[in-house]
C-alpha positions in Angstrom: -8.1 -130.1 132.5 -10.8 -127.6 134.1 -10.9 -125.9 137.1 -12.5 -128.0 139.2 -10.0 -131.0 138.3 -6.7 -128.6 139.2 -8.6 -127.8 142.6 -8.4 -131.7 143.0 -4.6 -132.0 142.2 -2.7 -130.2 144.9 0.1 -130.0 142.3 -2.1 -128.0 139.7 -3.4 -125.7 142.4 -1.8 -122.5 142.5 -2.3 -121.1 146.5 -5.0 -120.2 148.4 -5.2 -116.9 147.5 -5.8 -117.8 143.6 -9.1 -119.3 145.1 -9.9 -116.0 147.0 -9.1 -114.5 143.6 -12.2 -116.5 142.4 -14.6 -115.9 144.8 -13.3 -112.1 144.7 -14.8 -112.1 141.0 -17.7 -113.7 141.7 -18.6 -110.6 144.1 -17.0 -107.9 141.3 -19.3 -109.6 138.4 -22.5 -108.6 140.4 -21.6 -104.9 139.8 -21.9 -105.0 136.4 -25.2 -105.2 135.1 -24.6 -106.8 131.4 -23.0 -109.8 132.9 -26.5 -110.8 134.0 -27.8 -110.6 130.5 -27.8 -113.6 127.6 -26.6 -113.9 123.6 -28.3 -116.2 122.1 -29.9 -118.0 124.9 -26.6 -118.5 127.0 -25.3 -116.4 130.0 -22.9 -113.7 128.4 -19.0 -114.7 128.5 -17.7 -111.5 128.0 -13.7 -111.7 126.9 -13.6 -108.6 124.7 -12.3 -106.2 127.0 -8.9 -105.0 125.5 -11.6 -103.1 122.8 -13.8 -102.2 125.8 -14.6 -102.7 129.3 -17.9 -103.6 130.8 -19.5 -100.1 133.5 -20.4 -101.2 137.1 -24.0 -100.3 138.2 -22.4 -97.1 139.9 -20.8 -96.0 137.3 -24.1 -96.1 134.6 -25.9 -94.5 137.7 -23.2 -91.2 137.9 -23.8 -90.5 134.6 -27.3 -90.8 134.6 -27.5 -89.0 137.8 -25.5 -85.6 136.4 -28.2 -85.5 133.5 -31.1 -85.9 136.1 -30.0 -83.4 138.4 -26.9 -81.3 137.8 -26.8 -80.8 133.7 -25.3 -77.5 133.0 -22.5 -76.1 131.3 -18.7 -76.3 133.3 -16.8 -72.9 133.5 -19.2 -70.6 132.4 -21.9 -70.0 135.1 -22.3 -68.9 138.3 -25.6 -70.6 138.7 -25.8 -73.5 141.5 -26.3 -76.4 138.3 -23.2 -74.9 136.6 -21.4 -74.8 139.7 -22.2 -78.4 140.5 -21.1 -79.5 137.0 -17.4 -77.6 137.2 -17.1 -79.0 141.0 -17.9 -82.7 139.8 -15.9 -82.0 136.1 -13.2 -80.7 138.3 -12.8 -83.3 140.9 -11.8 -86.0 138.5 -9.3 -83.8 136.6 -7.5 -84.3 140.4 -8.3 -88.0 140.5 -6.9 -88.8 137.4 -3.7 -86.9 139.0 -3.6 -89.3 141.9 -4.6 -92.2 139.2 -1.2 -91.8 137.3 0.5 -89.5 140.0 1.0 -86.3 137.5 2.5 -83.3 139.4 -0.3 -81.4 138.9 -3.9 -81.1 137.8 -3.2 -78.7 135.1 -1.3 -81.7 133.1 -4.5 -83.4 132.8 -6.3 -82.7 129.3 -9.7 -84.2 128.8 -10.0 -85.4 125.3 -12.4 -88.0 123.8 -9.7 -90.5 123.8 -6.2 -92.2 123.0 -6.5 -91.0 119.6 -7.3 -87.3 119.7 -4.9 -87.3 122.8 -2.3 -88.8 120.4 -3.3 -86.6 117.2 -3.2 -83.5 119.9 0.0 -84.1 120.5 1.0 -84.8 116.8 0.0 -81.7 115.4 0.1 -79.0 118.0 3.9 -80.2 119.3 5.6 -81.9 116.3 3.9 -80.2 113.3 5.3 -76.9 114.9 8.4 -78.4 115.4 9.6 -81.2 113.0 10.8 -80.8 109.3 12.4 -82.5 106.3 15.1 -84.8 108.1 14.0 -85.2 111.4 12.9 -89.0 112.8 10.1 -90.4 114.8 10.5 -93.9 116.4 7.9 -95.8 116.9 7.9 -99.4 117.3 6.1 -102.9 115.0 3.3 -103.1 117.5 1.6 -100.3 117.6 -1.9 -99.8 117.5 -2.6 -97.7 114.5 -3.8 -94.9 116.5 -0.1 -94.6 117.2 1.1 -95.0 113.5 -1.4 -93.1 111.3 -1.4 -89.8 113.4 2.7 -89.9 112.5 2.5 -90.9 109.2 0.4 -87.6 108.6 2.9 -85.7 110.6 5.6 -87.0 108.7 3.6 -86.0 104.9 3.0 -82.3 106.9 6.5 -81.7 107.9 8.9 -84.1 105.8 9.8 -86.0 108.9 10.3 -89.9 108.6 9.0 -92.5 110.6 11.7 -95.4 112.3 10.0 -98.4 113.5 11.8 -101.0 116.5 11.4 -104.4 115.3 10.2 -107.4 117.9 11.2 -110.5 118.6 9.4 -114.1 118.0 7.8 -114.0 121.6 6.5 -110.3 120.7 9.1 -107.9 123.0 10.6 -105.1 121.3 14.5 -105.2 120.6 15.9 -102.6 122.6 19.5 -102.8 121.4 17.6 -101.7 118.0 16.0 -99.0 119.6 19.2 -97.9 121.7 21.0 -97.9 117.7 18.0 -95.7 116.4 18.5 -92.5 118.4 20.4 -90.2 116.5 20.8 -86.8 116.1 18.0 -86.6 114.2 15.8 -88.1 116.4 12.6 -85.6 117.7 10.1 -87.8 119.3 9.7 -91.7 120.8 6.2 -92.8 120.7 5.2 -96.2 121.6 2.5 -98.4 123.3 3.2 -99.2 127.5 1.0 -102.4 126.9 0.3 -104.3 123.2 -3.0 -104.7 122.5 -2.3 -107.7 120.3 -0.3 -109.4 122.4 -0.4 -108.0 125.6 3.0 -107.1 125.9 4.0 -105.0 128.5 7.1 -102.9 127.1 9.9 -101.3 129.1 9.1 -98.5 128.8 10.8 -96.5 131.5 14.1 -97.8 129.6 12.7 -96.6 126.5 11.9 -93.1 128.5 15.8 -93.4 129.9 17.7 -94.4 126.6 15.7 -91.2 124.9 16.5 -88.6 127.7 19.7 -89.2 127.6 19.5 -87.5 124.2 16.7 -85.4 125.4 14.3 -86.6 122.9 10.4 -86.5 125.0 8.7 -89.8 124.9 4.7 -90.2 124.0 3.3 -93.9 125.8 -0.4 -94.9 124.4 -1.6 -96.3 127.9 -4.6 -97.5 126.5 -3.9 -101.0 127.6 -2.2 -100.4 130.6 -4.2 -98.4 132.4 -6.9 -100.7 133.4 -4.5 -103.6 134.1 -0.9 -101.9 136.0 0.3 -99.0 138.1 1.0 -95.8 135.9 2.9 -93.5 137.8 4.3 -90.5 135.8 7.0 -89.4 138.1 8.4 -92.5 138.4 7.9 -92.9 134.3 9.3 -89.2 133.8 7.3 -89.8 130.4 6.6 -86.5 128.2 3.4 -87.6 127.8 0.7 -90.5 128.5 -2.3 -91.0 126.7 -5.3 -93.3 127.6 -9.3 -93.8 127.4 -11.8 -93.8 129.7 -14.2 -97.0 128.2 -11.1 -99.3 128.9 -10.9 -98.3 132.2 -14.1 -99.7 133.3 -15.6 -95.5 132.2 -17.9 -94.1 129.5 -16.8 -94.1 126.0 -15.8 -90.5 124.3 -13.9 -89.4 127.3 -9.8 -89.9 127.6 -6.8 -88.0 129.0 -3.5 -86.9 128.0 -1.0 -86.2 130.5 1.8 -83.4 128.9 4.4 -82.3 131.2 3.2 -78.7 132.0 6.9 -77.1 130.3 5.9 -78.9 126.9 1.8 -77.9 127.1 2.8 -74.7 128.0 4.7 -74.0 125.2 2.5 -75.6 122.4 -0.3 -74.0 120.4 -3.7 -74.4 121.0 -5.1 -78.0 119.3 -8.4 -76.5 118.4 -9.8 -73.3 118.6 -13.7 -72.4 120.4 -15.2 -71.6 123.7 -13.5 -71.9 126.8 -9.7 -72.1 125.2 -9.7 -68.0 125.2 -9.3 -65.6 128.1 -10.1 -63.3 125.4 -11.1 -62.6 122.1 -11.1 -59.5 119.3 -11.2 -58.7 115.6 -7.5 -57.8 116.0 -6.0 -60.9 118.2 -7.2 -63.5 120.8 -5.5 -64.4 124.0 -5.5 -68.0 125.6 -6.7 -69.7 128.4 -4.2 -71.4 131.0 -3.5 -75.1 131.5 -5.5 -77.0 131.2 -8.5 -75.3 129.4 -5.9 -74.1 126.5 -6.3 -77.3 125.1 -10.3 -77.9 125.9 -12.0 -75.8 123.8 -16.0 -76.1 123.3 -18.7 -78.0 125.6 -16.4 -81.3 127.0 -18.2 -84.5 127.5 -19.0 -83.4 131.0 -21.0 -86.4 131.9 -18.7 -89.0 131.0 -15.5 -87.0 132.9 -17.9 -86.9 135.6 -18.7 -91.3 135.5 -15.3 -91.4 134.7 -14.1 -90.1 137.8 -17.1 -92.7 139.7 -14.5 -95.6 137.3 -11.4 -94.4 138.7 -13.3 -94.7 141.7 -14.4 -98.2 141.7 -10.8 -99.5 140.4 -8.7 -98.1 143.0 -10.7 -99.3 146.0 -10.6 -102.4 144.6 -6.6 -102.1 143.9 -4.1 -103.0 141.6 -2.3 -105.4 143.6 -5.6 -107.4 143.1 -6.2 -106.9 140.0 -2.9 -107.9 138.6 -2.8 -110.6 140.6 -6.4 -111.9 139.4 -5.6 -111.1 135.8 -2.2 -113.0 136.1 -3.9 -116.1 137.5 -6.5 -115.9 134.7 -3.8 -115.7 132.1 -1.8 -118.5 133.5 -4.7 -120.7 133.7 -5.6 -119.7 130.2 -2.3 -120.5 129.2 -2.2 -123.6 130.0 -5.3 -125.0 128.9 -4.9 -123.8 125.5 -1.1 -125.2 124.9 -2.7 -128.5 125.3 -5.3 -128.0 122.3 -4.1 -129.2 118.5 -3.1 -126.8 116.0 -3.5 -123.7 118.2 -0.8 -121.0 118.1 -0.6 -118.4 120.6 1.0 -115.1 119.5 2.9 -113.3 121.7 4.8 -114.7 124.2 6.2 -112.3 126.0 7.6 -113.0 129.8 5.9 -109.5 131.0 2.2 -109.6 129.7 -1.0 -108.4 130.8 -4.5 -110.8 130.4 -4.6 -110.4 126.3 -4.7 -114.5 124.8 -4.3 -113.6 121.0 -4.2 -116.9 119.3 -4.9 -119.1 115.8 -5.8 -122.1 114.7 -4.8 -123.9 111.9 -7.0 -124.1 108.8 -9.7 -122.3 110.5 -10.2 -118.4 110.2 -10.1 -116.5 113.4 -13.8 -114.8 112.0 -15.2 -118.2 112.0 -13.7 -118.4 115.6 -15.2 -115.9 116.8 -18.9 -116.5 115.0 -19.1 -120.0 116.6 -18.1 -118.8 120.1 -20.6 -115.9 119.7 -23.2 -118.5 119.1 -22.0 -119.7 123.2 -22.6 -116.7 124.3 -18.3 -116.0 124.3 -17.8 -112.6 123.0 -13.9 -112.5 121.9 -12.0 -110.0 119.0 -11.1 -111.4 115.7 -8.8 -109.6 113.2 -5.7 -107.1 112.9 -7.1 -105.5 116.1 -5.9 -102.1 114.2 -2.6 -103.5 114.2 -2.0 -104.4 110.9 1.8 -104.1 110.4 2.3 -106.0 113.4 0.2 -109.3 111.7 1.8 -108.7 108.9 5.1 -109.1 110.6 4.0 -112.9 112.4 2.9 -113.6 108.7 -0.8 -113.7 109.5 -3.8 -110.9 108.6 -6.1 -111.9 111.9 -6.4 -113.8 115.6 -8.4 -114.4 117.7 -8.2 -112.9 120.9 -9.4 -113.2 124.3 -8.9 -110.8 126.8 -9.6 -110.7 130.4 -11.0 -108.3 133.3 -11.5 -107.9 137.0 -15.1 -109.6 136.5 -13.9 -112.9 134.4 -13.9 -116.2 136.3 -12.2 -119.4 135.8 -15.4 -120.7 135.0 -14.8 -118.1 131.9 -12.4 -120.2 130.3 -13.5 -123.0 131.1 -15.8 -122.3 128.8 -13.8 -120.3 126.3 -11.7 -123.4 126.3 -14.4 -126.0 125.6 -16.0 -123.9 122.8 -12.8 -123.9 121.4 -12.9 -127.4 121.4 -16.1 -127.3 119.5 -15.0 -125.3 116.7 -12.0 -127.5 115.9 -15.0 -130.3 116.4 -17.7 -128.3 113.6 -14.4 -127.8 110.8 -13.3 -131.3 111.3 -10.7 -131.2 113.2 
């Protein structure tokens, strides 16, 4: 059943404002420019965006436009280009502030991304801090950005890694977790939002059940922070770590949010230009929050387009996005359970718009190479969780994952090549 034959039965039809939903991202697709382009002779269906995000027109243009007229170095000139460049750099440190509602500017740390923000943390808090005995938890479903950085942690100090096991339907078990915390527990580190599965987790429960031992809590908010609300004060997580290209941004550009007490109070991640208030032969001195933790020449222009993304998504709104993502995983939803041998995995009752799926007999690479040949650009594989396919007893799916810009129409036609891949192995 399409779209077009659920508009016709009032009983399939969701509301009115799931129609408005449509026509809503209809007018958001004409922002961004690669929609408009074709793969392999069809118009691009682009369903990929849990690895990336597609960049409006505006926000391509911002970065251009800082290289045409205001390239200089941040922080170090009192020319009028450098001054531009620190007033523009600046401005979004404070709107990713309002983004996630830190208490402060100084709590934002420009990094290239959800890793380094996550390795940051990993060595210049917990390598100064943990030793032989002491327990990290983190949970089945992490990405391996938030597994590796640990495991090296744990070689470093002697710590040990405790991992929260999941349930069929892909939601963490929180009685395990609550049995976890110990004594020796130093850190919780887990994901606000699966990438596999798109699983949103509880996390201000996790944050809750690990205060109450005062053990600080690390969320990778790589998936979330395109999709939900992130509100740190209302988290009260230690620290919160996301990129800019998922957020509809330039790539090499991400935050970490640290709680100033815990920033202040950790070394220096790297050392270079701009970390220093000053420097000798016999000692150096560092800078304040956040520049302590920024040393060298940042990705200016990209902190500069990302602030144009934060831009763009919050005029638009998270009430509407969630709402048009919902409706685009429900819809997705239940086309797919009617197809033959397909398996969707994760199945949680709070997701966000990630369709991770198999099909019987048929590899999810071969999937995704037929649907490419549609024009349907999807994920196949471990999606960099590989303990987490392991544990549903499979090494890859395929996975589809929606945005502000994806239509109906989309899965329609997702749905349909589907369909024809089932048709070319025989099925």
């Amino acid at each position: 059943m399409i779209w077009s034959e659920l508009q016709a039965n009032p009983k399939q039809l969701q509301s009115d404002e799931t129609i408005e939903s449509e026509s809503q991202a209809l007018r958001w697709r004409e922002d961004f420019p690669i929609l408009h382009t074709q793969v392999h002779g069809k118009p691009l269906i682009y369903l990929d965006n849990a690895a990336t995000t597609q960049k409006p027109l505006n926000v391509i243009e911002v970065e251009s436009n800082y290289y045409r007229s205001d390239n200089a170095n941040v922080h170090r000139g009192i020319h009028t280009l450098s001054q531009r460049a620190t007033d523009a750099f600046e401005a979004t440190r404070v709107k990713v502030q309002h983004l996630i509602n830190a208490t402060s500017p100084n709590e934002i740390i420009f990094v290239r991304g959800t890793t380094e923000a996550i390795n940051l943390v990993a060595q210049s808090y917990g390598r100064t801090r943990f030793k032989a005995g002491d327990e990290i938890i983190i949970s089945i479903m992490e990405h391996h950005s938030n597994i590796v950085p640990w495991q090296m942690l744990c070689e470093q100090t002697g710590a040990s890694l405790r991992i929260i096991s999941i349930n069929d339907a892909g939601e963490l078990d929180l009685d395990a977790y609550e049995r976890m915390i110990g004594s020796h527990t130093k850190l919780v580190a887990v994901t606000h939002v699966s990438n596999a599965l798109g699983t949103i987790n509880p996390v201000k429960t996790i944050i809750e059940l690990a205060h109450a031992h005062q053990i600080p809590v690390l969320l990778d908010g790589a998936q979330a922070i395109a999709h939900i609300p992130v509100d740190m004060q209302m988290l009260d997580c230690d620290f919160y770590a996301f990129s800019g290209h998922k957020l509809y941004g330039p790539t090499g550009v991400g935050v970490l949010y640290g709680k100033a007490a815990l920033l202040n109070a950790m070394p220096p991640y790297q050392g270079g230009g701009d970390m220093i208030r000053s420097v000798s032969f016999e000692g150096t001195t560092y800078n304040t929050l956040p520049y302590k933790f920024e040393a060298g020449t940042p990705n200016i222009a990209g902190v500069v387009a990302l602030g144009a993304a934060i831009d763009y998504v919050t005029n638009i709104g998270f009430n509407t996005l969630i709402a048009h993502e919902h409706a685009l995983l429900n819809y997705a939803t239940l086309l797919v359970d009617d197809i033959p041998d397909l398996h969707i995995i994760g199945n949680a009752r709070e997701k966000t718009g990630i369709l991770s799926f198999t099909l019987d007999g048929i590899h999810p690479h071969d999937i995704g190479t037929i649907l490419d040949r549609q024009g349907i650009a999807i994920r196949t594989g471990h999606h960099c969780t590989m303990p987490l396919m392991e544990n549903f007893g499979i090494s890859a799916t395929a996975r589809a994952s929606f945005a502000l810009y994806n239509t109906k129409g989309d899965v329609d036609k997702l749905v349909t090549a589907i369909h024809q891949v089932r048709e070319v192995f025989g099925e």
